[in-house]
C-alpha positions, -999 to +999 in steps of 0.1 A: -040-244+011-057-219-015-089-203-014-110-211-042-143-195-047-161-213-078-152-202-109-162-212-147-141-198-177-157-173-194-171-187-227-176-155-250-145-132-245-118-154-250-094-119-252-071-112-223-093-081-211-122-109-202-099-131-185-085-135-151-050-125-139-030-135-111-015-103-085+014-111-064+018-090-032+059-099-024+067-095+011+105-106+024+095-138+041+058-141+021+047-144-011+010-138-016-006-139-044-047-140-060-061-151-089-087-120-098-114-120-121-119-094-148-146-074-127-122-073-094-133-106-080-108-125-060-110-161-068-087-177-051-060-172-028-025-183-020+006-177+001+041-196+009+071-188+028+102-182+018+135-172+033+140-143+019+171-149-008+162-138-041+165-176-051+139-187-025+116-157-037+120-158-075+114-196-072+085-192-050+068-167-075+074-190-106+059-225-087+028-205-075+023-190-108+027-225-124+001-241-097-019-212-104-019-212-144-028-250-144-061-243-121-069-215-142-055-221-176-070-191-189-051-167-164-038-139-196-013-123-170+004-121-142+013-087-119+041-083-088+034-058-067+066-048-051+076-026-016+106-004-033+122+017-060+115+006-096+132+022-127+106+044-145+101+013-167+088-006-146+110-033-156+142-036-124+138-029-087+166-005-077+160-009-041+133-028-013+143-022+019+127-053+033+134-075-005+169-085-015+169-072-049+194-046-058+188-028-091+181-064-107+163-064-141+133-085-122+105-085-156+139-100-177+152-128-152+113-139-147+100-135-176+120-164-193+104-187-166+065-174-160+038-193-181+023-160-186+035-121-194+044-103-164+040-067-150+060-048-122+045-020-098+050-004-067+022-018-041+011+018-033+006+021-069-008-010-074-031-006-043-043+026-061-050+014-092-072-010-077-091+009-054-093+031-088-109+002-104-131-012-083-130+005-049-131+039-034-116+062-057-141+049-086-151+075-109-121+097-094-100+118-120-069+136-100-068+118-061-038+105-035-036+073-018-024+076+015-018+040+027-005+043+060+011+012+077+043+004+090+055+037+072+033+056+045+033+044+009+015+064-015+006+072-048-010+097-074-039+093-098-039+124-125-067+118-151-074+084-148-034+074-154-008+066-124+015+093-116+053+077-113+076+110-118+104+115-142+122+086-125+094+058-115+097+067-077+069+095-070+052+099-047+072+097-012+049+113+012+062+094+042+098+113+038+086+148+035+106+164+066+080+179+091+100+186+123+136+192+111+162+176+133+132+154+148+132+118+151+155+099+133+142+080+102+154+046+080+157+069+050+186+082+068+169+114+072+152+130+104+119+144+106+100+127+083+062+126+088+064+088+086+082+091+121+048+108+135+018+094+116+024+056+112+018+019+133+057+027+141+050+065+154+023+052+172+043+032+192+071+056+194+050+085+207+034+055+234+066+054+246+078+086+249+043+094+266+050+065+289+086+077+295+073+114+304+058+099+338+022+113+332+004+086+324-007+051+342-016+025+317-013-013+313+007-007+281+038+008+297+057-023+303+050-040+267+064-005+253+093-008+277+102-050+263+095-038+232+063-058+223+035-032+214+023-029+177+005+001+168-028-012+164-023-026+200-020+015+209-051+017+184-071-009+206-062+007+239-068+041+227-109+026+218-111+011+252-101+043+266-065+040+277-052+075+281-019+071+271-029+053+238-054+084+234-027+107+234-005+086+209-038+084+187-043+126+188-008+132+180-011+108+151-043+124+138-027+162+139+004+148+122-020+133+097-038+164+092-003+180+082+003+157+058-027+157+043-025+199+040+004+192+024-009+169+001-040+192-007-013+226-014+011+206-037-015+183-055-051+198-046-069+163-050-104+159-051-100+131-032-077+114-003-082+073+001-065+061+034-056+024+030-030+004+050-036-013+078-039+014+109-069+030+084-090-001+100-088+022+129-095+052+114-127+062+139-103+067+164-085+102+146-099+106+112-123+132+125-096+154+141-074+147+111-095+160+086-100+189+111-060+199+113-066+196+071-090+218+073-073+243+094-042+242+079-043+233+044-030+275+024-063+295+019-082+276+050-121+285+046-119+303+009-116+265-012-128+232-016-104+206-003-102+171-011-130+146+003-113+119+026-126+085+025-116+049+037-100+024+010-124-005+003-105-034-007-084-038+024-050-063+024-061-076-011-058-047-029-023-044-041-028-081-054-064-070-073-046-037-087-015-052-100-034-083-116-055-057-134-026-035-147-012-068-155-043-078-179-049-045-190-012-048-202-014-084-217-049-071-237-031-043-255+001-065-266+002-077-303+002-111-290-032-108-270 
């Protein structure tokens, strides 16, 4: 059933840059999706399964939508923020490694069935844009989101505008190679600093720590069946498992490279972690920030980026994409 916080139609700014507009944040076997108020405001919630067939998910965004529009009629837009690589349109989704579309025209094929205009986006981006808005980065001109979860989306603010590259797929900071010939990663590459500073490193570098012999913990059999997260090493590591501990430091200097890397290419003013191992961030983001620091080029003769915490949490792909989505809708002819 769907959250519904209370909620009365605005009654003097009947444009679509006063109304509300729904976010979609597609997973492969979940559809969520917000209704989210002009100021940021989630007011209401929703999700459905689906079994992951492009029929099942296109069908499930278009009867949510539809349930959705008739609760709030005055919903202007609507937003999907999607895991994969969109054309720099913003209009088809090349690839998703965990969705089944496969460079399919997605904005065309739905549009014809949504009540409302739609907007594509990568979720890093649209996570961005939202913390942009009404989170951390607010007030931030040229900053990197860092979301760092499964793997490590992220994305590029440059003057108040979303970096996408010449193509629609920058950034890729998860793929940049940081041990060559290291770990093997889905990308088909090896190396990449997603395979060290993620939920899946985490558990990787558990069990290669566990394999080494030098450690007693009551995580080695779950890492031996297979049935540790990352945030599981996370919560050992804060009750003081040393195993987990050493998976957690070897995150945070890996992080710390990344983020030097970040800081020569880019030179932020600001770095927002986001994704779901950033709850933990307590745990390394002091000795990350150190390893920045230390290695970023010209260490002790610059100003380097601030690093702060996202705000919005797991809503705020859905609040991002809905606002790109109404910011879009209110500069069309038709608004």
């Amino acid at each position: 059933m769907p959250t519904v916080n209370s909620y009365e139609p605005p009654r003097d700014d009947r444009s679509a840059k006063g109304r509300p507009a729904i976010g979609f944040d597609i997973g492969g076997t979940n559809l969520r999706a917000s209704v989210v108020s002009a100021e940021g405001k989630v007011l209401c919630r929703v999700q459905t399964s689906s079994d992951g067939s492009v029929d099942a998910i296109e069908r499930g965004i278009v009867q949510t939508s539809e349930r959705l529009v008739e609760r709030f009629p005055d919903v202007s837009a609507i937003g999907l923020a999607v895991a994969g690589f969109l054309d720099e349109h913003r209009q088809t989704v090349r690839f998703a490694p965990h969705l089944p579309w496969r460079d399919a025209n997605v904005v065309r094929r739905l549009s014809l069935l949504l009540p409302r205009p739609l907007e594509l986006e990568h979720d890093a981006n649209s996570a961005a844009w939202g913390e942009y808005r009404f989170g951390a980065a607010r007030g931030a001109d040229n900053w990197v989101l860092f979301a760092l979860g499964t793997g490590i989306g992220g994305a590029m603010m440059h003057g108040g505008s979303i970096y996408r590259g010449a193509f629609g797929t920058a950034p890729e900071f998860g793929h940049l190679t940081v041990v060559p010939d290291g770990r093997q990663c889905s990308c088909g590459k090896r190396g990449c600093l997603e395979r060290y500073c993620s939920g899946t490193a985490l558990v990787t570098t558990a069990t290669e720590l566990a394999q080494s012999g030098g450690f007693i913990s009551p995580l080695t059999d779950g890492l031996a069946a297979g049935s540790v997260t990352g945030m599981d090493v996370m919560s050992a590591a804060s009750q003081g498992d040393e195993l987990a501990k050493a998976a957690v430091d070897d995150f945070a200097f890996w992080l710390g490279r990344g983020l030097a890397m970040v800081g020569d290419v880019f030179d932020p003013e600001l770095i927002v972690l986001g994704g779901g191992v950033s709850g933990a961030a307590s745990l390394y983001l002091d000795a990350a920030k150190a390893e920045f620091s230390r290695h970023i080029t010209g260490a002790g003769y610059r100003p380097i980026a601030e690093v702060k915490i996202a705000q919005l949490g797991a809503d705020a792909g859905m609040i991002g994409v809905a606002d790109l989505a109404r910011t879009a809708a209110a500069q069309s002819p038709r608004a």
